[in-house]
C-alpha positions as CSV (number, residue, x, y, z in Angstrom):
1,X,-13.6,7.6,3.8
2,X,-12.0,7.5,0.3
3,X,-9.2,4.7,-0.4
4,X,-7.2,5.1,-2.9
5,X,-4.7,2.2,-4.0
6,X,-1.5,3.9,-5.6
7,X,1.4,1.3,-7.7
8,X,4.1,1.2,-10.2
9,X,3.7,-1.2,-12.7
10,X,6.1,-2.6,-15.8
11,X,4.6,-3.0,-19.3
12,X,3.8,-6.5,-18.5
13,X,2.1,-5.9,-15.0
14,X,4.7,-6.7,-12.3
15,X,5.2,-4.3,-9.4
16,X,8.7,-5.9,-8.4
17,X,10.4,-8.6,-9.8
18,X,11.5,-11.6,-8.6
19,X,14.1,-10.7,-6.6
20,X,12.3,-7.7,-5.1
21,X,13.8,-4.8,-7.4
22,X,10.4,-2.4,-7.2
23,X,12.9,0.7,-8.5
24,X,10.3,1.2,-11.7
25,X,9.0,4.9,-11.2
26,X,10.9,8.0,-12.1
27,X,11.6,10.9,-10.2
28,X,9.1,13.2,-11.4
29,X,6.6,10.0,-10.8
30,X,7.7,9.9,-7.1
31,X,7.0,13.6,-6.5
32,X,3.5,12.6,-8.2
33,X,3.1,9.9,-5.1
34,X,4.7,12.0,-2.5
35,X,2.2,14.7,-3.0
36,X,-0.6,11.8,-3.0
37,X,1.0,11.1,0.3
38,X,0.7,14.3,1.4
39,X,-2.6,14.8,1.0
40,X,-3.5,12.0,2.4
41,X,-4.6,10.6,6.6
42,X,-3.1,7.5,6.3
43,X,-0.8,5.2,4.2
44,X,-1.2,1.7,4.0
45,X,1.2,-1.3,3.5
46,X,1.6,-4.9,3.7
47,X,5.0,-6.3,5.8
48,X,6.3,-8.2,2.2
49,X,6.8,-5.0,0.8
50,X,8.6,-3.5,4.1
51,X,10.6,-6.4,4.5
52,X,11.7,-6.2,0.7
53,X,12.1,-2.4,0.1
54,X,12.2,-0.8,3.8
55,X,10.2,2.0,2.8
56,X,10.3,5.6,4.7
57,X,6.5,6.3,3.6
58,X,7.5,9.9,4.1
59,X,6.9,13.0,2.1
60,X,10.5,13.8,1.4
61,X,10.1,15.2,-2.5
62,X,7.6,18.0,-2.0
63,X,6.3,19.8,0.5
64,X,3.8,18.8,3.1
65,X,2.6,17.2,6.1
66,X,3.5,12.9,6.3
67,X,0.7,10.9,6.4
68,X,0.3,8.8,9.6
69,X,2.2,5.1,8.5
70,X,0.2,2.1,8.7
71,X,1.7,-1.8,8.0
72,X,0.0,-4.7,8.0
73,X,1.7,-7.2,9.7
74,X,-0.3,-10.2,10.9
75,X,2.6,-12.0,12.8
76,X,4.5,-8.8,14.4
77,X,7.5,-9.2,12.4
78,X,8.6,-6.1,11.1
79,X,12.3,-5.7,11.8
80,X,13.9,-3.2,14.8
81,X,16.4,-2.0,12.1
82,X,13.4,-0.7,9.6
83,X,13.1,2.6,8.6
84,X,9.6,2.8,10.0
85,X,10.4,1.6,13.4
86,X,13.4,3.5,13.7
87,X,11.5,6.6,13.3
88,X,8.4,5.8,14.6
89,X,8.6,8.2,17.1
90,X,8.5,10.8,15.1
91,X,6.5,9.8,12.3
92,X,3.0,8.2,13.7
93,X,3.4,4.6,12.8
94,X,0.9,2.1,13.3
95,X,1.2,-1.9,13.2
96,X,-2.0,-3.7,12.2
97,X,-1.4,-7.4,13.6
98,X,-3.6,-10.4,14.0
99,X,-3.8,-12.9,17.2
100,X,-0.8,-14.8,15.6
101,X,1.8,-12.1,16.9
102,X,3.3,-12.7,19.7
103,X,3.0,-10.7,22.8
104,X,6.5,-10.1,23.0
105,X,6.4,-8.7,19.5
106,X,3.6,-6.6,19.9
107,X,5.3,-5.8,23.0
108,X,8.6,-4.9,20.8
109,X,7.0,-2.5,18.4
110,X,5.6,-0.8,21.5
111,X,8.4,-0.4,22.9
112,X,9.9,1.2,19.5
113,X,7.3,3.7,19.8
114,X,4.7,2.3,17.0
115,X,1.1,1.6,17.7
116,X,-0.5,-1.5,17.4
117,X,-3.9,-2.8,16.3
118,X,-5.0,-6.3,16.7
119,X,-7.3,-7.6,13.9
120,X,-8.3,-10.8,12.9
121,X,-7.5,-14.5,14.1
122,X,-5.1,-15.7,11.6
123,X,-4.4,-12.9,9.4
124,X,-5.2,-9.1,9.7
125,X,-8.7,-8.5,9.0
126,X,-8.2,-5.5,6.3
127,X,-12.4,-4.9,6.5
128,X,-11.8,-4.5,10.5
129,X,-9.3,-2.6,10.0
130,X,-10.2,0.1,7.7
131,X,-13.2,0.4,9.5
132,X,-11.3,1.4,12.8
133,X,-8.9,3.8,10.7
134,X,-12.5,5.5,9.5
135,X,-14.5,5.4,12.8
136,X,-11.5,5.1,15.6
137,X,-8.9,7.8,14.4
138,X,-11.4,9.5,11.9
139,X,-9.2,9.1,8.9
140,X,-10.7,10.6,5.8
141,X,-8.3,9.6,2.8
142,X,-6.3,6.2,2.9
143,X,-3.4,5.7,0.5
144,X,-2.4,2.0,-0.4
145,X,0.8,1.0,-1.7
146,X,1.1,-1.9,-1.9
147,X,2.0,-4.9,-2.7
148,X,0.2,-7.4,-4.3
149,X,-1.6,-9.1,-1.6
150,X,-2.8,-6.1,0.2
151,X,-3.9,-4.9,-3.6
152,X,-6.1,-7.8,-3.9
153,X,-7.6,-7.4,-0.5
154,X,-8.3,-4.2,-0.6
155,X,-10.0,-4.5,-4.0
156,X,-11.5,-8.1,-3.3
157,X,-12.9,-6.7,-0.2
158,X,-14.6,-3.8,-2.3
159,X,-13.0,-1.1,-0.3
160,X,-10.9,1.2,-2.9
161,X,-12.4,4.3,-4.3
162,X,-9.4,4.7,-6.4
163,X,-6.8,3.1,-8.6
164,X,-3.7,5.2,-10.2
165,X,-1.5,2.7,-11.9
166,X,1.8,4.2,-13.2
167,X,3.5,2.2,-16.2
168,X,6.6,2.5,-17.1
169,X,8.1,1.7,-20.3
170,X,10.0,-1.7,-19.1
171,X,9.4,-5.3,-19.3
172,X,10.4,-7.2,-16.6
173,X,9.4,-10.7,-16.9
174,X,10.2,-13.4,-14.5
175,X,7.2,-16.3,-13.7
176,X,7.9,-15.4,-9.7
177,X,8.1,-11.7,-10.0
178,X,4.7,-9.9,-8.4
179,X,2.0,-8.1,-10.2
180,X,-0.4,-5.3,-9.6
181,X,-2.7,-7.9,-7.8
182,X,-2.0,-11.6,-7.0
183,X,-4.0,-13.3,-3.7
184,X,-6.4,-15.6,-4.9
185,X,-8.0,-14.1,-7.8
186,X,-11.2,-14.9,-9.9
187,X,-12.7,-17.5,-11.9
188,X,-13.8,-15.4,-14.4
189,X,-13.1,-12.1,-15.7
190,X,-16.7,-10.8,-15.2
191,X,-16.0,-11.4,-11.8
192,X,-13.6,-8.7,-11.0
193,X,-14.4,-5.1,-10.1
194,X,-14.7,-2.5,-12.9
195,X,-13.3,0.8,-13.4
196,X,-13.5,3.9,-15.3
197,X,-10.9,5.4,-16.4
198,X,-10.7,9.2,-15.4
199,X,-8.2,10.7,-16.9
200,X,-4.6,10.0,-17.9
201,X,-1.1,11.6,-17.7
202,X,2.3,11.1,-19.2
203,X,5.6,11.9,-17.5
204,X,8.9,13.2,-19.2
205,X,10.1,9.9,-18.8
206,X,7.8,7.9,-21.2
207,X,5.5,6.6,-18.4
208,X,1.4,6.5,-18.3
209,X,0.2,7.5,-15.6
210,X,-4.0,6.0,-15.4
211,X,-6.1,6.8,-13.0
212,X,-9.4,4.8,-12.7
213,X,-12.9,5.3,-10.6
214,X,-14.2,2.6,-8.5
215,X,-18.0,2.1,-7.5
216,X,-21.2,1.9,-8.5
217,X,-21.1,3.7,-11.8
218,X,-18.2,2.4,-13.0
């Protein structure tokens, strides 16, 4: 199975800022990730980014099949009125959830017509999870979005394949405001996962578009 994490990044790193404004890619950008979703099994995201942007996760830009919608929600609280529950009956939607949620949540996002996996004690367990995404529903290409926790999991838990970072021209600053990756982070640089850097693109609208190679011979 190939994971590929996918984000939108400012100059100085931040994927939202502090208030939750994640508007940073342009249009031709969003085509870009549309098309990513397209050709992809599966997208993946964590309930702070559904909660702050109430995402469609569809392919609306381009042409193409949408990819079966995936949120990681450990205590069952994704809203009625989201876009992804609202149309989860026609969109495949999953809900990865952990022991914490309630049986009359997991009961409620039944009920809207989204699946749900239970993972994990206290918190999903993203390593379980992938691996019944891969073995359970045979899912061959997994796109992450996001945000910065689920980032750090996926890449903490040496899972990702692939990391396209766009960045536009902006600064947003803001001590508070997320980043590409935040969870708990390493001691020491040496530490962290390497990549290689692939290839790179640039958009009409001033943005770099990187994509990097994880693994073994990074």
């Amino acid at each position: 199975m190939k994971v590929t994490i996918n984000a939108a990044m400012t100059i100085d790193g931040k994927i939202a800022t502090a208030s939750g404004d994640s508007t940073i890619s342009s249009k031709d950008d969003l085509k870009r990730v549309h098309r990513l979703r397209a050709g992809s099994d599966a997208v993946v995201v964590g309930i702070s980014t559904v909660l702050a942007d109430d995402p469609q996760l569809t392919v609306r830009l381009v042409r193409g099949k949408n990819p079966v919608r995936v949120v990681v929600d450990s205590r069952g609280r994704i809203p009625d009125d989201s876009q992804l529950l609202r149309t989860a009956r026609k969109v495949r939607t999953i809900v990865a959830a952990s022991m914490q949620a309630s049986a009359v949540d997991v009961e409620r996002i039944r009920q809207a017509g989204a699946e749900v996996i239970l993972a994990g004690n206290e918190a999903v367990d993203i390593k379980a999870l992938f691996s019944a995404l891969k073995k359970k529903m045979g899912f061959k290409k997994i796109l992450v979005e996001g945000g910065g926790e689920l980032n750090w999991s996926v890449l903490n838990l040496g899972l990702a394949d692939e990391l396209i970072v766009t960045i536009a021209p902006r600064v947003a600053g803001g001590r508070l405001a997320t980043t590409l990756v935040e969870g708990d982070g390493y001691d020491a640089i040496s530490q962290g996962p390497k990549f290689r850097l692939a290839r790179v693109q640039k958009t009409r609208a001033g943005e770099l578009v990187l994509f990097y190679k994880v693994g073994k011979n990074t």
